[in-house]
C-alpha positions as CSV (number, residue, x, y, z in Angstrom):
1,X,-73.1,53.1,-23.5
2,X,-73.3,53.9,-26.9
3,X,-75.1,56.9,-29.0
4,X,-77.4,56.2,-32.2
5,X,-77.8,59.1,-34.2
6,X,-80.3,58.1,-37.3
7,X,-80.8,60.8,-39.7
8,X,-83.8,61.3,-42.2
9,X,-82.5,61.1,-45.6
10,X,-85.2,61.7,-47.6
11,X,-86.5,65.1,-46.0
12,X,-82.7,66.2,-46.2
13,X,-83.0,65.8,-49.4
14,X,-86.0,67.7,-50.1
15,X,-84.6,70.3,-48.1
16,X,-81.4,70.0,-50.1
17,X,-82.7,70.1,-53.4
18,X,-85.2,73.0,-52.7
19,X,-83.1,75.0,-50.0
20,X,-79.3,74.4,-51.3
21,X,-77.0,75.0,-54.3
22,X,-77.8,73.4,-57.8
23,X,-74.8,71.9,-58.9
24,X,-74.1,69.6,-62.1
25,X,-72.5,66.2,-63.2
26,X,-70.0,65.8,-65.7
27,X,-73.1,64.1,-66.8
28,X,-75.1,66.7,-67.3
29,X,-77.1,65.5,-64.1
30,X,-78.8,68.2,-61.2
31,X,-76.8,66.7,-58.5
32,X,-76.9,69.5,-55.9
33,X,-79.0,67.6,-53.2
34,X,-76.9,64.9,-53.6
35,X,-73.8,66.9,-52.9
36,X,-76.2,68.7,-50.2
37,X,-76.9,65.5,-48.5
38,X,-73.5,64.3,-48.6
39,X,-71.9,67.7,-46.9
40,X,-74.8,67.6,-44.0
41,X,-74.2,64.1,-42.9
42,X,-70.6,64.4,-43.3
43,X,-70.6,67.3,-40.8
44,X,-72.4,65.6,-38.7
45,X,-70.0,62.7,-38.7
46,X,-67.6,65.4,-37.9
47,X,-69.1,66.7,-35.5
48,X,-70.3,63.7,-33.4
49,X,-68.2,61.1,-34.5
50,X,-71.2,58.6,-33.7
51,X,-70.2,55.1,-32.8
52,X,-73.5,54.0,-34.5
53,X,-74.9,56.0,-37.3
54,X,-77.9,54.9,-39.7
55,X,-79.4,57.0,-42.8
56,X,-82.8,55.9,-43.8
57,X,-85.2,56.6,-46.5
58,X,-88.6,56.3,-47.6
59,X,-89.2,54.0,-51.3
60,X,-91.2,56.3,-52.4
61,X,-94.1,53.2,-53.1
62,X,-97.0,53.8,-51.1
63,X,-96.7,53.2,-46.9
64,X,-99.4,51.1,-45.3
65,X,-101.2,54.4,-44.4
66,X,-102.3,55.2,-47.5
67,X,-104.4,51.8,-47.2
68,X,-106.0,53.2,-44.1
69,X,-106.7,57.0,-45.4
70,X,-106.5,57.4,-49.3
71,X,-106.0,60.6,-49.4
72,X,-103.0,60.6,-46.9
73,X,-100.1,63.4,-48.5
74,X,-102.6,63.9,-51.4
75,X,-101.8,67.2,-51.4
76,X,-98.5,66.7,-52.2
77,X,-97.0,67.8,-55.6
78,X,-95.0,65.4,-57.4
79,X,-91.1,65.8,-57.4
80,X,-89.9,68.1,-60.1
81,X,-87.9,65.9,-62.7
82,X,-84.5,67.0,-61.6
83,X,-85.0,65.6,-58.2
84,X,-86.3,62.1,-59.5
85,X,-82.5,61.1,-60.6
86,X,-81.6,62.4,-57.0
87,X,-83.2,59.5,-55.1
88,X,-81.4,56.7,-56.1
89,X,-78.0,58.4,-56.2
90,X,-78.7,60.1,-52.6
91,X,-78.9,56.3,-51.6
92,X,-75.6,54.8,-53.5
93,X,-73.6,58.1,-52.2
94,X,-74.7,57.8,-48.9
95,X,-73.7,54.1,-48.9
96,X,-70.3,54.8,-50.6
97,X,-69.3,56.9,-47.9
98,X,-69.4,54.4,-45.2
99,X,-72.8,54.9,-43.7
100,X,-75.6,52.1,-42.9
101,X,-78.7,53.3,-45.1
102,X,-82.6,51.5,-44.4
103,X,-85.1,51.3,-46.4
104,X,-88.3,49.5,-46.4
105,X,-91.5,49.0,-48.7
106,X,-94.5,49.7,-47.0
107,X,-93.0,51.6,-44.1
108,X,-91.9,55.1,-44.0
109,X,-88.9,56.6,-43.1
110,X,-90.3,57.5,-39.9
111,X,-91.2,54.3,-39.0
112,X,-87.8,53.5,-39.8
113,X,-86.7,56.1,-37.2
114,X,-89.0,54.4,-34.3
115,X,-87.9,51.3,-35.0
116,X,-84.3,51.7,-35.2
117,X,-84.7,53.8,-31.8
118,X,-86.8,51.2,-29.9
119,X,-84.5,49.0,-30.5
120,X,-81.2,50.8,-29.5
121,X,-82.5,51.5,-26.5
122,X,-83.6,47.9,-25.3
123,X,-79.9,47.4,-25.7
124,X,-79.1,50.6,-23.5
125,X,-78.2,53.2,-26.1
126,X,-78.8,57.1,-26.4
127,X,-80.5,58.0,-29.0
128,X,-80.4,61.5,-31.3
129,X,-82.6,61.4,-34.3
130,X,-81.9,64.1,-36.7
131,X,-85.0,65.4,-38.0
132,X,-87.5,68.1,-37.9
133,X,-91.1,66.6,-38.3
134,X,-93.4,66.9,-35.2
135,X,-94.7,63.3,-35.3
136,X,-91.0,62.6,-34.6
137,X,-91.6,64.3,-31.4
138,X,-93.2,61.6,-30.3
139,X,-90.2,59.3,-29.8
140,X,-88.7,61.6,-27.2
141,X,-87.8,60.3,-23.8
142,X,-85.3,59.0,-21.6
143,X,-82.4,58.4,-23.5
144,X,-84.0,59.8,-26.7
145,X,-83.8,63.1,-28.3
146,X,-84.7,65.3,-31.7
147,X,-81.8,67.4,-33.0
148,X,-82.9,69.8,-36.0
149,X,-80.7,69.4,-39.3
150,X,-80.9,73.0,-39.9
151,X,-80.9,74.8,-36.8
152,X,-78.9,71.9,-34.7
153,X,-81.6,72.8,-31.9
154,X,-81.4,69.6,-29.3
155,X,-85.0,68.6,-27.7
156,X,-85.7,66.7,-24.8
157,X,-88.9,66.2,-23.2
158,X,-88.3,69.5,-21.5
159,X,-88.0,70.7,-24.6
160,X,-91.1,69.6,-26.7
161,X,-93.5,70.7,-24.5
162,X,-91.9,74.4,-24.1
163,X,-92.1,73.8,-28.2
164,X,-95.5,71.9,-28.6
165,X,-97.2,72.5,-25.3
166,X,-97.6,69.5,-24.7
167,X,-95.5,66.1,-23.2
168,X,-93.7,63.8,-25.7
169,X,-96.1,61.0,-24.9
170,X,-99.3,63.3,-26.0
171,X,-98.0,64.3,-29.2
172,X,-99.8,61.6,-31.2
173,X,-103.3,62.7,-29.4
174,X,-102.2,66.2,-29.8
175,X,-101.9,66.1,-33.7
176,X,-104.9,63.2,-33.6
177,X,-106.9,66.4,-32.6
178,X,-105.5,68.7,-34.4
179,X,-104.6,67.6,-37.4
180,X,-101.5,67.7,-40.0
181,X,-101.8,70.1,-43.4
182,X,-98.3,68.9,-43.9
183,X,-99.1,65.0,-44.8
184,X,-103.3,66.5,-45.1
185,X,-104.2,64.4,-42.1
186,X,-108.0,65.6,-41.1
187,X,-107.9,65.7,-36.9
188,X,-111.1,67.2,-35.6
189,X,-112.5,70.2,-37.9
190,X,-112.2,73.2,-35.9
191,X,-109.6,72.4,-33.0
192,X,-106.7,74.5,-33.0
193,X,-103.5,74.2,-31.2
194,X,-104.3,76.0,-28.1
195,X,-107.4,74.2,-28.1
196,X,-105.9,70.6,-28.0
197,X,-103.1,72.2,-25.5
198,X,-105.9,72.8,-23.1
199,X,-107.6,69.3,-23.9
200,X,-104.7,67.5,-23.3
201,X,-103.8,69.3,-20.4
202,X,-107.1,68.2,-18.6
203,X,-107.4,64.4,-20.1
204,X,-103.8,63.6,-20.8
205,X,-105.0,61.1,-24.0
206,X,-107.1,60.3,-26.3
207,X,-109.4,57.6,-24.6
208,X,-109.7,60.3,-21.5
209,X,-110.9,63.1,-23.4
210,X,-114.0,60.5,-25.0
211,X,-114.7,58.8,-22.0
212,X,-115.1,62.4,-20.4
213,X,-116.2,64.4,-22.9
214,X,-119.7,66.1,-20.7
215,X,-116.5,67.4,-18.7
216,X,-115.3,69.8,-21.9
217,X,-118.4,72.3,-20.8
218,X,-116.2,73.0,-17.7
219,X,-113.3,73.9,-19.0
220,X,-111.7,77.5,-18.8
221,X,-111.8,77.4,-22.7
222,X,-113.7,80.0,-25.2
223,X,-116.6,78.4,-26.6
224,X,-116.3,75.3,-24.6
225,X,-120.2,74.0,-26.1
226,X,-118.8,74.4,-29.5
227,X,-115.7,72.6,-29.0
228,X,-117.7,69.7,-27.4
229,X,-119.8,69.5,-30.5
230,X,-116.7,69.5,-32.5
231,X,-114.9,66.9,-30.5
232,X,-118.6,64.7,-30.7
233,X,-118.4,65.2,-34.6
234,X,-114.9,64.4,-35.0
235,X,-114.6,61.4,-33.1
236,X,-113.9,59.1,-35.8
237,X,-111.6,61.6,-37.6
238,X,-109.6,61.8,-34.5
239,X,-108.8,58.2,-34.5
240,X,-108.2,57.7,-38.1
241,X,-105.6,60.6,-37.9
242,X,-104.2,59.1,-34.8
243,X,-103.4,55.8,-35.6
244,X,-102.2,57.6,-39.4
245,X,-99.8,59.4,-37.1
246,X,-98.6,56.8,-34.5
247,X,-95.0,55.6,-35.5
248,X,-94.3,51.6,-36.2
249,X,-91.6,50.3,-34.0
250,X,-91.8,47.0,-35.7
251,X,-91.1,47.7,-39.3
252,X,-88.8,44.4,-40.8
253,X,-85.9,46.0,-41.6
254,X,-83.3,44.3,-43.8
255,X,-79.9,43.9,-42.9
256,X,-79.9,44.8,-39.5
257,X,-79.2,41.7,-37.7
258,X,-76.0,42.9,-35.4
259,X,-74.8,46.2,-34.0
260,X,-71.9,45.9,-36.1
261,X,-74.7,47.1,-39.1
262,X,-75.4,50.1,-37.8
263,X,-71.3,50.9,-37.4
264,X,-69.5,53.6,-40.2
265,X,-67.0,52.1,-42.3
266,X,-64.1,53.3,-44.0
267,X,-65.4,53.7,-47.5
268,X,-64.0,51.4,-50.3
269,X,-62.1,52.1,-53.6
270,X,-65.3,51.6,-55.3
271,X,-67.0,55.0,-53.9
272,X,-64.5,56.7,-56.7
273,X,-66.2,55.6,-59.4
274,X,-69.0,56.7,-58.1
275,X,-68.1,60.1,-57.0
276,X,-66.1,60.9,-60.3
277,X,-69.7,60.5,-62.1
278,X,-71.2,62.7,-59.1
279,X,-68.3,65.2,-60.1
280,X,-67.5,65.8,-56.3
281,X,-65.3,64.2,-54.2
282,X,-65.0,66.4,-50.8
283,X,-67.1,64.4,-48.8
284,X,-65.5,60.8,-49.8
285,X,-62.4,62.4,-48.5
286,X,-63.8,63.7,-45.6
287,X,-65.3,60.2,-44.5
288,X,-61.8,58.9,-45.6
289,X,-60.3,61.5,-43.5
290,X,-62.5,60.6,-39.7
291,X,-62.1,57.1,-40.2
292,X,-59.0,56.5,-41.7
């Protein structure tokens, strides 16, 4: 049995470019998150020597959700200029040194993530995504887990709930409730964490808390009236943000027709070129290095 570890190239390289090291081309290009991304997945590689890897990215046109919620991440910023450059040559360097890279119109790179991980394991693979979004939570379970980039922290279902409070499988209804300020996702107006911890605890999902909801003036919760009210006035909100938050595990992706696709190669004379422009060349010869 094989392991699948998919890592999230576009936050790494948000955190990269806002976290790490600026860092020039003989250009006169900010290439630090490049370089950034480039030395975080080649550690990994060292680290894990994965018999299956895959990077994936978002392509930064508009996902399907933004048809279903307008104002989904519209409280975003724009990338500064000196990231815009970064995108495109994140993707070419992570492809020159040997690693499958997704991306797909439409979808994000979540959905990427769910996808690539629902299918590894209907062929009987272990999966570790490396990522450190809570909607990602979600596709913990057997077989499955979230490692942190940053903090290399490893969560299994065990895990997420002494994290989150509640089970893998209730993370969508726990976030439907709520909410997200992250990606500006609404949830119900007025329920907090502990609040949807409790909730969840009691009704396990979504359709159990509506179909019961007379039952919330029962529980051992402050201002259980109120958060009935709430719950009856968010309804539709709750929903929305759910099915906002709820991962695709059917996204089309390109190029992934075999197992062999999702397999590091040894990378090709061309990556020079391409990493004499970059002005770095560490991490080629690292990847040259574990698979040479």
């Amino acid at each position: 049995m094989s392991t699948l570890h998919v890592h999230d190239g576009t936050a790494q390289l948000y955190r990269q470019f806002f976290g790490g090291t600026p860092f020039t081309s003989p250009e006169g290009t900010e290439v630090g998150a490049v370089l950034g991304v480039c030395q975080a997945l080649t550690r990994s590689v060292r680290e894990h020597l994965p018999p299956l890897v895959a990077v994936v990215f978002d392509t930064g046109k508009p996902s399907f959700r933004s048809a279903l919620y307008p104002d989904y991440k519209g409280n975003r910023a724009l990338p500064p200029d000196a990231l815009l450059p970064q995108f495109d040559l994140t993707r070419q360097a992570v492809a020159a040194l040997g690693l499958p890279i997704f991306a797909v119109d439409g979808f994000e790179a979540d959905d990427l993530m769910a996808t690539l991980t629902a299918r590894a394991r209907r062929r009987g693979h272990q999966v570790v995504l490396h990522a450190n979004d809570k909607d990602i939570l979600q596709l913990v379970g057997p077989g499955v887990s979230v490692e942190d980039p940053r903090t290399h922290e490893r969560l299994d279902d065990a895990g997420v709930i002494a994290k989150m409070g509640v089970r893998p499988d209730q993370i969508v209804d726990f976030l439907a409730l709520t909410g997200d300020a992250v990606d500006n996702l609404p949830g119900v107006k007025g329920v907090g964490a502990k609040s949807a911890q409790a909730l969840l605890a009691e009704f396990d999902h979504l359709e159990d808390l509506y179909g019961g909801l007379e039952r919330v003036l029962y529980l051992k919760v402050r201002g259980a009236r109120a958060l009935q009210n709430k719950l009856a006035e968010g309804k539709e909100q709750a929903y929305l943000t759910r099915e906002l938050v709820l991962l695709r595990r059917d996204a089309p992706i390109p190029g992934l027709s075999a197992e062999s696709d999702l397999r590091p190669t040894f990378p090709g004379p061309d990556a020079d070129a391409l990493f004499d422009r970059l002005g770095f060349h560490r991490p080629l010869r690292a990847m040259r290095g574990l698979f040479g």
